[in-house]
N, CA, C and O atoms as a GROMACS GRO file, in nm:
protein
  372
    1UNK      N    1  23.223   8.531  15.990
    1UNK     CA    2  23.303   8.555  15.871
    1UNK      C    3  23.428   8.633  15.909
    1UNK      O    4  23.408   8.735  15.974
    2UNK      N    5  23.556   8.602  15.878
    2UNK     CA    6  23.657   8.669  15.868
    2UNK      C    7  23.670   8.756  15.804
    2UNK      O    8  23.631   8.745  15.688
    3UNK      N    9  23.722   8.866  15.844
    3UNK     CA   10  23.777   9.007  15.779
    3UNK      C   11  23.890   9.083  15.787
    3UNK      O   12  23.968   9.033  15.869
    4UNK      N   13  23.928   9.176  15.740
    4UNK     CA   14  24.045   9.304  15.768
    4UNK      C   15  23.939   9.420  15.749
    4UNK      O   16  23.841   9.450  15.680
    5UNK      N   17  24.007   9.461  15.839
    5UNK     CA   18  23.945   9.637  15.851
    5UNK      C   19  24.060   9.711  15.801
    5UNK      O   20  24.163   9.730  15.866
    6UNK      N   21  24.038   9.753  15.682
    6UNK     CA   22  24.228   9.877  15.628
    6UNK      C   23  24.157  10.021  15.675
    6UNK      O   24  24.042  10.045  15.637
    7UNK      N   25  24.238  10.124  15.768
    7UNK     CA   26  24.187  10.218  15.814
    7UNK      C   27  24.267  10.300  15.722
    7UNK      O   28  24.376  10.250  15.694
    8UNK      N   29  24.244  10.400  15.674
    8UNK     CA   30  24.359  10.510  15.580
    8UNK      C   31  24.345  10.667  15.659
    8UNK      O   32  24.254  10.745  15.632
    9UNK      N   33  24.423  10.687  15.730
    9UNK     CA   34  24.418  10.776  15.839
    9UNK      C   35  24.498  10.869  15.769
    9UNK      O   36  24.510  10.952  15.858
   10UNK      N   37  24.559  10.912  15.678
   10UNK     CA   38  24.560  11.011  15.583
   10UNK      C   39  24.467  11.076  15.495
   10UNK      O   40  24.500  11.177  15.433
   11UNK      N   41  24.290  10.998  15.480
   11UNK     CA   42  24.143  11.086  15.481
   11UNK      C   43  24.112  11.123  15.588
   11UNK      O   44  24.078  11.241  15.578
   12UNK      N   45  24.104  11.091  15.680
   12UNK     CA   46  24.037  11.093  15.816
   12UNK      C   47  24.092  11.234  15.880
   12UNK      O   48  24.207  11.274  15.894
   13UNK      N   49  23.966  11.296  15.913
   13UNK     CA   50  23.935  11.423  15.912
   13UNK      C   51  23.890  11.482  16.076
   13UNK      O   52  23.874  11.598  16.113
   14UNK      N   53  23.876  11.334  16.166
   14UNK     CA   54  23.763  11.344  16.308
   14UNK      C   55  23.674  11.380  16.302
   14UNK      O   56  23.643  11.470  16.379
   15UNK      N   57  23.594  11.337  16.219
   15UNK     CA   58  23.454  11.420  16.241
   15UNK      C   59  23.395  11.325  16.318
   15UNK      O   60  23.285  11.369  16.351
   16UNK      N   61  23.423  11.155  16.389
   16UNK     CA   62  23.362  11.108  16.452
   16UNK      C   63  23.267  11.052  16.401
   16UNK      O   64  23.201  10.996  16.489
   17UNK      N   65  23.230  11.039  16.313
   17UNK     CA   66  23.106  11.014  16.219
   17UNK      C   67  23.101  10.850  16.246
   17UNK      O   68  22.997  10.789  16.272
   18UNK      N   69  23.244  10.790  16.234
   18UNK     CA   70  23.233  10.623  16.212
   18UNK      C   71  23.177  10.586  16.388
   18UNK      O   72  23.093  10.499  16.413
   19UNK      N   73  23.241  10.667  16.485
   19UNK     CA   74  23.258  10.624  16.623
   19UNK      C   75  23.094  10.611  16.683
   19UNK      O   76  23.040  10.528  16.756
   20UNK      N   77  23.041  10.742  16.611
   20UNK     CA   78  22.887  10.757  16.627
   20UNK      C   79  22.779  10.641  16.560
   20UNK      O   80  22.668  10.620  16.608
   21UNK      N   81  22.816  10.595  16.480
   21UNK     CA   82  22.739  10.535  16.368
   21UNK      C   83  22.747  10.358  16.456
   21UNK      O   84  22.655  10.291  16.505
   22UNK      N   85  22.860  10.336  16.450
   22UNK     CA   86  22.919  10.209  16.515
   22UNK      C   87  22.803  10.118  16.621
   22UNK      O   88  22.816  10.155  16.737
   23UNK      N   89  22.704  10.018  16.606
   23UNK     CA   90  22.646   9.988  16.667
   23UNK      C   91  22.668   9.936  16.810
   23UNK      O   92  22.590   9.947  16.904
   24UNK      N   93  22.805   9.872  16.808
   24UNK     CA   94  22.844   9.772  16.889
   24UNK      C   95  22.979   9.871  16.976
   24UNK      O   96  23.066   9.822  17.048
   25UNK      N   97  22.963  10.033  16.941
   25UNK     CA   98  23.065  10.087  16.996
   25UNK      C   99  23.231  10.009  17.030
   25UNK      O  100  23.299   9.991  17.132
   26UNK      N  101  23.247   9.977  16.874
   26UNK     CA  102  23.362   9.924  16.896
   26UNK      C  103  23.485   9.974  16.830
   26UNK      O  104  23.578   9.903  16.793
   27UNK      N  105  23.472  10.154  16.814
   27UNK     CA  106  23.535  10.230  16.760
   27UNK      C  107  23.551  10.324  16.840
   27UNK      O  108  23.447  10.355  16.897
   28UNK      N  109  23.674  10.406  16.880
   28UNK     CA  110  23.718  10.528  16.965
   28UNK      C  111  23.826  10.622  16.897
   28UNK      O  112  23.942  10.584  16.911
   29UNK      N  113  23.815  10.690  16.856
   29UNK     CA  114  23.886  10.820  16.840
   29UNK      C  115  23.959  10.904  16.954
   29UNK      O  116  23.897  10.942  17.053
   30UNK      N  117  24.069  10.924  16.939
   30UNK     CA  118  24.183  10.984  17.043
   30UNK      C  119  24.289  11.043  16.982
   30UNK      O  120  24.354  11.007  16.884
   31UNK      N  121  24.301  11.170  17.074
   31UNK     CA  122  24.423  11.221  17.053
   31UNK      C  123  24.538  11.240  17.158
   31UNK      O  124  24.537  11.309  17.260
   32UNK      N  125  24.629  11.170  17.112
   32UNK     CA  126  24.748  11.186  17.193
   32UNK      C  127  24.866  11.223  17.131
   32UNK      O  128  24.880  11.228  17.009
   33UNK      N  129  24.983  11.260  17.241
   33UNK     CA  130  25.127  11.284  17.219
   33UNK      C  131  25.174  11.175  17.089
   33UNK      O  132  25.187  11.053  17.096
   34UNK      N  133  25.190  11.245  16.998
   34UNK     CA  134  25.250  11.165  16.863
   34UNK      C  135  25.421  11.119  16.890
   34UNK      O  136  25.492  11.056  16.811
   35UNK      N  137  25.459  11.172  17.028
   35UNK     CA  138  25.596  11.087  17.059
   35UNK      C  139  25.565  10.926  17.146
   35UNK      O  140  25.647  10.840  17.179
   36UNK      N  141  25.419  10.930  17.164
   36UNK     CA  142  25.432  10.796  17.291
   36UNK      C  143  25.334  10.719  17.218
   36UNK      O  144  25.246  10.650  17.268
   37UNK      N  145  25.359  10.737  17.086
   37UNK     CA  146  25.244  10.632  17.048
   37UNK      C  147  25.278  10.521  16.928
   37UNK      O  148  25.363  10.564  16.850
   38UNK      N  149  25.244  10.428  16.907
   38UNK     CA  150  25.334  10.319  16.831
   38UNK      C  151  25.216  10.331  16.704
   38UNK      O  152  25.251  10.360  16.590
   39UNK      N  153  25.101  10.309  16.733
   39UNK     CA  154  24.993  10.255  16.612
   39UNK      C  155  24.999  10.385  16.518
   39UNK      O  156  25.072  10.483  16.531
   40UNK      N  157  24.886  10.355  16.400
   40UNK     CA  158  24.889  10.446  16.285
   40UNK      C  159  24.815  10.574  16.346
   40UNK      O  160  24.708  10.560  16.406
   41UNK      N  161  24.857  10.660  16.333
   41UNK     CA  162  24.769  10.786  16.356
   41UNK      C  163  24.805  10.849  16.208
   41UNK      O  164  24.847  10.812  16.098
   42UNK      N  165  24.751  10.995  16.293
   42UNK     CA  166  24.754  11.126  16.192
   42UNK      C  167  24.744  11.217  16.269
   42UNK      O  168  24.668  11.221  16.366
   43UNK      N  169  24.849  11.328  16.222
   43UNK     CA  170  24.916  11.435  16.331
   43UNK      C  171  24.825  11.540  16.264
   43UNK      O  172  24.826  11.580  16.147
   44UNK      N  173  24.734  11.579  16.384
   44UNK     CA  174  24.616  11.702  16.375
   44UNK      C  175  24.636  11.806  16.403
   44UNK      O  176  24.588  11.800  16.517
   45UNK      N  177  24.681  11.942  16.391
   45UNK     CA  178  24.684  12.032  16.511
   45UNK      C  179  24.837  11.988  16.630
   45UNK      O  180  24.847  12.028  16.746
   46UNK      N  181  24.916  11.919  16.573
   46UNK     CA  182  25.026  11.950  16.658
   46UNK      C  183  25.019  11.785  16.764
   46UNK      O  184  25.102  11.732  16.838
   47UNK      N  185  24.884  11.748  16.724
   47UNK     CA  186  24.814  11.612  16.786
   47UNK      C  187  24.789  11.522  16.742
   47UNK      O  188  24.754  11.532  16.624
   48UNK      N  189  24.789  11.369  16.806
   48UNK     CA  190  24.823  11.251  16.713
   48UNK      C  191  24.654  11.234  16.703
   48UNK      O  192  24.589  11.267  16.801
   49UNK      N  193  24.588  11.185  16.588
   49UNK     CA  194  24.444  11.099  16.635
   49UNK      C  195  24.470  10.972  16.611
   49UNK      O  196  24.551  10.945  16.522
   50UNK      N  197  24.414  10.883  16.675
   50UNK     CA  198  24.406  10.722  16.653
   50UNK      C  199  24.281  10.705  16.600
   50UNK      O  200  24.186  10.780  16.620
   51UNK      N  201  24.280  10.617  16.539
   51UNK     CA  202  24.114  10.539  16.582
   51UNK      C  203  24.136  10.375  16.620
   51UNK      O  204  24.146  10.295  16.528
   52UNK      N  205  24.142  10.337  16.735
   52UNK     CA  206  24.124  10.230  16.792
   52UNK      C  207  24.002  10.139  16.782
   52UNK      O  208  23.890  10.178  16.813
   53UNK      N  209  24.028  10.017  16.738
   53UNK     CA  210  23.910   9.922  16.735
   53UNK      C  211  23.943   9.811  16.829
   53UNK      O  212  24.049   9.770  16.876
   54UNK      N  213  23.794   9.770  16.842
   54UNK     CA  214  23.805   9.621  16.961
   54UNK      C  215  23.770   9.535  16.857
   54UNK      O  216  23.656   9.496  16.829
   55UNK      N  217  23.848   9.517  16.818
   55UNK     CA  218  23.814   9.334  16.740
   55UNK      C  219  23.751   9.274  16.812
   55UNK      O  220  23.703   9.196  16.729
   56UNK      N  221  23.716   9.249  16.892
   56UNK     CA  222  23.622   9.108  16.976
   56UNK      C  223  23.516   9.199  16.996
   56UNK      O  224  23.434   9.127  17.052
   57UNK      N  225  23.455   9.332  16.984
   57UNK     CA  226  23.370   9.429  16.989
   57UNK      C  227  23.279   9.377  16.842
   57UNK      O  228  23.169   9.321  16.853
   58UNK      N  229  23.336   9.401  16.722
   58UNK     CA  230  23.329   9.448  16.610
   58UNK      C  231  23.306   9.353  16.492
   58UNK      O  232  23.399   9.302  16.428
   59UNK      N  233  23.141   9.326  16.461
   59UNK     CA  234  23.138   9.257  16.369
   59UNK      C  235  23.097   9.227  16.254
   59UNK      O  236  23.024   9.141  16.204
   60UNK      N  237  23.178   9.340  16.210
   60UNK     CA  238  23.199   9.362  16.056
   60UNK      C  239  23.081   9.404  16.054
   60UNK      O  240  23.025   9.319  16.123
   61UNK      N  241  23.004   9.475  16.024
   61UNK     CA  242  22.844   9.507  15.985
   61UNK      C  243  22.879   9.581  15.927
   61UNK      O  244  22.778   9.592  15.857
   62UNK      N  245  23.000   9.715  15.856
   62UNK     CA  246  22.955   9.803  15.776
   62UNK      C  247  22.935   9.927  15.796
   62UNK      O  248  22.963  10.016  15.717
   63UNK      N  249  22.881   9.942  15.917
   63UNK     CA  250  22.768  10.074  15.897
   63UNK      C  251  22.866  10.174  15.928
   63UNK      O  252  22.842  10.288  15.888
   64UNK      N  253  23.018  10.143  16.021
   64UNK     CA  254  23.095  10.279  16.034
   64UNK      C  255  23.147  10.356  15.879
   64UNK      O  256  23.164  10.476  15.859
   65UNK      N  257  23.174  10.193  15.738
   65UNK     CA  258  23.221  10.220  15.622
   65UNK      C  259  23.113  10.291  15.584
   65UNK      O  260  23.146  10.387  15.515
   66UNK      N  261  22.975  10.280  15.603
   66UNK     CA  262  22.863  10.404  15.515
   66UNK      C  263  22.825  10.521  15.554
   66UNK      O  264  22.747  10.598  15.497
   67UNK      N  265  22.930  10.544  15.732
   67UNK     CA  266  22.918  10.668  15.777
   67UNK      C  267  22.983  10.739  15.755
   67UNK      O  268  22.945  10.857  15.754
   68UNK      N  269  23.111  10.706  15.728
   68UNK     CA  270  23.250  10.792  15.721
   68UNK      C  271  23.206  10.853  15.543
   68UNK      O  272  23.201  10.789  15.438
   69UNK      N  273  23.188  10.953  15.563
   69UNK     CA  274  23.190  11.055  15.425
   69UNK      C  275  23.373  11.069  15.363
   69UNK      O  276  23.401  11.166  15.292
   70UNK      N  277  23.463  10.985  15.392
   70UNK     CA  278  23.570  11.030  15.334
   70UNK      C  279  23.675  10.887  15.308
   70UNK      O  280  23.797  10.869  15.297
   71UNK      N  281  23.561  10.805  15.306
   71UNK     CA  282  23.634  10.684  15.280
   71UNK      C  283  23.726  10.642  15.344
   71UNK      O  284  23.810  10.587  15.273
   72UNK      N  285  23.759  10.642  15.497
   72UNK     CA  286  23.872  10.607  15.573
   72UNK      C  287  23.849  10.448  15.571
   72UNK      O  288  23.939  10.386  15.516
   73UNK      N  289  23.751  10.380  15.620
   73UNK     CA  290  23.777  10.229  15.638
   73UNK      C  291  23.729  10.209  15.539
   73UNK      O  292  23.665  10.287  15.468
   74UNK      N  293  23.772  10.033  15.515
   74UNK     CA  294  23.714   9.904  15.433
   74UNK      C  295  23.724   9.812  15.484
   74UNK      O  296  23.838   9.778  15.519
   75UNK      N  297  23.649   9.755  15.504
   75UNK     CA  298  23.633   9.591  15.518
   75UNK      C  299  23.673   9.558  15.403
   75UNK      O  300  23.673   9.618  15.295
   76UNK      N  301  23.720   9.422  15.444
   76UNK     CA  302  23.775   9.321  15.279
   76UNK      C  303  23.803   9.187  15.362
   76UNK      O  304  23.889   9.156  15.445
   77UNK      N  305  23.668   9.106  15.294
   77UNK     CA  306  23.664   8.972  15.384
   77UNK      C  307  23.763   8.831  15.275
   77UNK      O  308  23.808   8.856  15.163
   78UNK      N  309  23.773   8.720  15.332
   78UNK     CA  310  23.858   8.641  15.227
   78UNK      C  311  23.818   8.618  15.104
   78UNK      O  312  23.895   8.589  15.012
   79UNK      N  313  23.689   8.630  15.090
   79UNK     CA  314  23.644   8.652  14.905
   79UNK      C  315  23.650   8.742  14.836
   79UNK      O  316  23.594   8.747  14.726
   80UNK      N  317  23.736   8.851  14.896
   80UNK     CA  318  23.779   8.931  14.835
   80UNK      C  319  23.896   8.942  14.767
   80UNK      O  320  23.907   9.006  14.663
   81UNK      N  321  24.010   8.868  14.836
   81UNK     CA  322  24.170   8.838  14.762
   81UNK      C  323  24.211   8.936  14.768
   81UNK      O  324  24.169   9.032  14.831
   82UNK      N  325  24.340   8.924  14.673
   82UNK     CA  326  24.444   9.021  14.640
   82UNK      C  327  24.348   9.146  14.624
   82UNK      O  328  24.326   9.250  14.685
   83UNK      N  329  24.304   9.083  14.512
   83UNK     CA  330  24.228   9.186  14.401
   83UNK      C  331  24.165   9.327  14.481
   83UNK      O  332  24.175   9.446  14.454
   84UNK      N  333  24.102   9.256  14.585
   84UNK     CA  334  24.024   9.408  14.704
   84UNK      C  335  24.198   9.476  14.750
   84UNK      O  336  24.247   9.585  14.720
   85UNK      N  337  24.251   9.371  14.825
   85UNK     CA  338  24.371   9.448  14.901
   85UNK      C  339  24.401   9.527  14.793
   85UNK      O  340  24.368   9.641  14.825
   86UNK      N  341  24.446   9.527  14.683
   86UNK     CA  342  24.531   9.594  14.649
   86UNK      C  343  24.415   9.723  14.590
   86UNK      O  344  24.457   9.826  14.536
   87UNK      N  345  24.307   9.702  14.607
   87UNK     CA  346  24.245   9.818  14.524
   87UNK      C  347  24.228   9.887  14.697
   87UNK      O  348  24.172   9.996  14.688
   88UNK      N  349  24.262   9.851  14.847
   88UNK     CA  350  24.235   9.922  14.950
   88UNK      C  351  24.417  10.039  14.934
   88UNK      O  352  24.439  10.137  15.006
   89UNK      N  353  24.512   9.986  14.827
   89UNK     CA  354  24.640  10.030  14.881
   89UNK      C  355  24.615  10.176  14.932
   89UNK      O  356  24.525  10.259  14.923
   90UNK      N  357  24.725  10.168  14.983
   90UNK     CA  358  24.702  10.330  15.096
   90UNK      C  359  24.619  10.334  15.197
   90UNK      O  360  24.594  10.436  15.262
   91UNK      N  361  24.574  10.227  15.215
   91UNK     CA  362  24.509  10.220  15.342
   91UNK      C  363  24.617  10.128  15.451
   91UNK      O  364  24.709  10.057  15.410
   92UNK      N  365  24.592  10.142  15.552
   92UNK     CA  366  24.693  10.057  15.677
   92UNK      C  367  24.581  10.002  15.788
   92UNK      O  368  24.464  10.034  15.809
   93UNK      N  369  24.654   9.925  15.836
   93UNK     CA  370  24.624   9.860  15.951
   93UNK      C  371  24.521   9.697  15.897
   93UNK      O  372  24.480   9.619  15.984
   0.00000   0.00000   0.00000
């Protein structure tokens, strides 16, 4: 089944919770220099965090969306439409 993963890295807090939970370890958390980095972060402490996914890792199961206590991801597969995207707005990626 096809999907989008919308990450909203303006909740996201690092607690690691999704990276831990993740069966197929296809989630990583990092912090780097917020000048050398192109993707979405969130500037922590002076520090960028990412959360990087392996799409060819990652299949869709969920369980990082029922770990994260702060609502950072969603899945939203094509039977979902507009209607999900736009209720994910503020989320990216």
């Amino acid at each position: 089944m096809a999907f989008a993963m919308h990450i909203n890295m303006e909740r996201c807090t690092g607690c690691n919770n999704c990276v831990v939970a993740c069966p197929v370890n296809a989630l990583e958390l990092n912090t780097v220099d917020p000048a050398s980095i192109d993707k979405i972060y969130l500037v922590q402490d002076g520090k960028a965090m990412i959360l990087d996914i392996d799409h060819e890792l990652c299949a869709g199961c969920g369980v990082c969306v029922e770990a994260c206590p702060y609502d950072v991801i969603r899945l939203v597969g094509p039977q979902d439409g507009p209607v999900a995207a736009k209720a994910a707005e503020g989320a990216t990626h």
